[in-house]
C-alpha positions as MATLAB code, in Angstrom:
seq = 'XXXXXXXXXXXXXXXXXXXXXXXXXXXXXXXXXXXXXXXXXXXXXXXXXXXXXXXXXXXXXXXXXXXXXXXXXXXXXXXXXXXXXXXXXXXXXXXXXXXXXXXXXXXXXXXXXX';
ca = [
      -4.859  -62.854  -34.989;
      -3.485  -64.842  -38.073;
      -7.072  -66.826  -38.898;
      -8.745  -63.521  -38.553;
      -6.547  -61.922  -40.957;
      -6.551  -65.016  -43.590;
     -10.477  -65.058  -43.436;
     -10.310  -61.288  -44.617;
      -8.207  -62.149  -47.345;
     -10.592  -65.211  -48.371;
     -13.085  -62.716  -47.872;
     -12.192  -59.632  -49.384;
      -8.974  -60.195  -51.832;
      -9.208  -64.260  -52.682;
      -8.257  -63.081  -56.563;
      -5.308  -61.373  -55.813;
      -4.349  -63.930  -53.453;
      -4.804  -65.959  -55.977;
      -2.515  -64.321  -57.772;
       0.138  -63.984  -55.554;
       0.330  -67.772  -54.712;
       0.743  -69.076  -58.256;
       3.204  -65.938  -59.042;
       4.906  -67.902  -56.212;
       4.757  -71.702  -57.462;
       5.745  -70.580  -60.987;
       8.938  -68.923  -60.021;
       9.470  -71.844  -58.007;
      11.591  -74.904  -59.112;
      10.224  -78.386  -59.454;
      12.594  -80.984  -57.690;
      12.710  -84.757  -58.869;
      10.681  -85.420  -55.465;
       7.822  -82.973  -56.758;
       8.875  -80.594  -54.277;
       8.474  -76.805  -55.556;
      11.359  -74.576  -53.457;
      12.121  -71.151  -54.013;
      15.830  -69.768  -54.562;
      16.223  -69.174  -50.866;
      18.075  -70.940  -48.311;
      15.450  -69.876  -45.937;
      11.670  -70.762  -45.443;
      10.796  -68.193  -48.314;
       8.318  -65.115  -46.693;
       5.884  -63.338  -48.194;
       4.417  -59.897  -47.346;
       0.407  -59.320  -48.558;
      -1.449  -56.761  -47.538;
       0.694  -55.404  -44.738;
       1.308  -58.741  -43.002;
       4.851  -61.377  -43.412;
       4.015  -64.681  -43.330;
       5.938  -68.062  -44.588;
       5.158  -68.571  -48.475;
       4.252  -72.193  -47.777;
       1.660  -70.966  -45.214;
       0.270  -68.606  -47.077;
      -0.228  -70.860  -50.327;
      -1.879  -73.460  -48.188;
      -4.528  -71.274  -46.930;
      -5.129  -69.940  -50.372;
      -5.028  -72.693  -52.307;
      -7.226  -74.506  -49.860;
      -9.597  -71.580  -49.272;
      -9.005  -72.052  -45.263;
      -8.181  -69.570  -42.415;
      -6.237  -71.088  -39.986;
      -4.744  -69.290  -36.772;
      -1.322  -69.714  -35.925;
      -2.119  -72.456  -32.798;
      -2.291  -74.857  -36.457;
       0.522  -75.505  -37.789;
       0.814  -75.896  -41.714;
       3.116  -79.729  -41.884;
       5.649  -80.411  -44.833;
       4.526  -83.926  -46.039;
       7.779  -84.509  -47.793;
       9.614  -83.206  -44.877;
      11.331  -80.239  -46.833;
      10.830  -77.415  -45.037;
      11.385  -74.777  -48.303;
       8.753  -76.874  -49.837;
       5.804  -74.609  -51.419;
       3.724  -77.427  -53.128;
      -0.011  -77.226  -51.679;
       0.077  -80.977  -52.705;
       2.991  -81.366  -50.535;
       1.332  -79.479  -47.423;
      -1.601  -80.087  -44.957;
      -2.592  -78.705  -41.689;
      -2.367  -80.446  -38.103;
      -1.226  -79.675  -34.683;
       2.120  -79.769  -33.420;
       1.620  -82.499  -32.005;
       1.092  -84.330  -35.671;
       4.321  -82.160  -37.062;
       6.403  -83.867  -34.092;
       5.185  -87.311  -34.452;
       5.869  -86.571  -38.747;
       9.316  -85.461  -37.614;
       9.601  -88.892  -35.425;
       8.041  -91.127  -38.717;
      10.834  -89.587  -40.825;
      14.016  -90.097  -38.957;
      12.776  -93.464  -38.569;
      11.172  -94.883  -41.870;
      12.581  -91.817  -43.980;
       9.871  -90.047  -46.580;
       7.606  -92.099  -48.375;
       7.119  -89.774  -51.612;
       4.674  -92.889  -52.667;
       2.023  -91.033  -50.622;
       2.430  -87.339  -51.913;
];
């Protein structure tokens, strides 16, 4: 299970993780919006200690110290899915991530509140 693994890493490798994520948000780019994406086209993967997970996921539960299983759902506050900024990320169900996705195409992205 995906919280099981991410409390092992918290547990037993938080330093490399460490590691890891900001190797990732340096090699990023900054956007105008704040937004740090990766040269991908695609949600940017990364592989750590024999598992693949999205980049953006795996920052947020580093950065943030938190396990979360894969029934949680990591949202995109700016609404950029390639987005890697743990400022730019919080957890919520899918639920919330629908209802963002609703906000959005209505109001558009208030970068005010990121």
């Amino acid at each position: 299970d995906g919280e099981d693994w991410f409390a092992e890493i918290l547990r037993e490798h938080i330093e490399e993780a460490r590691k890891r994520a900001n190797s990732l948000l340096d090699a990023g780019t900054r956007l105008e919006s704040g937004c740090i994406v990766t040269g991908t086209t695609a949600r940017k993967k990364v592989r750590f200690r024999g598992r693949q997970v999205a980049a953006y996921r795996f920052i947020f539960c580093v950065v943030n110290e938190t396990a979360i299983g894969f029934d949680t759902v990591v949202r995109h506050r700016c609404h950029n899915a390639l987005c890697i900024n743990p400022e730019h990320l919080e957890a919520g169900s899918r639920a919330d991530n629908k209802h963002d996705d609703w906000v959005a195409a209505a109001y558009g992205v208030d970068f005010s509140l990121l």
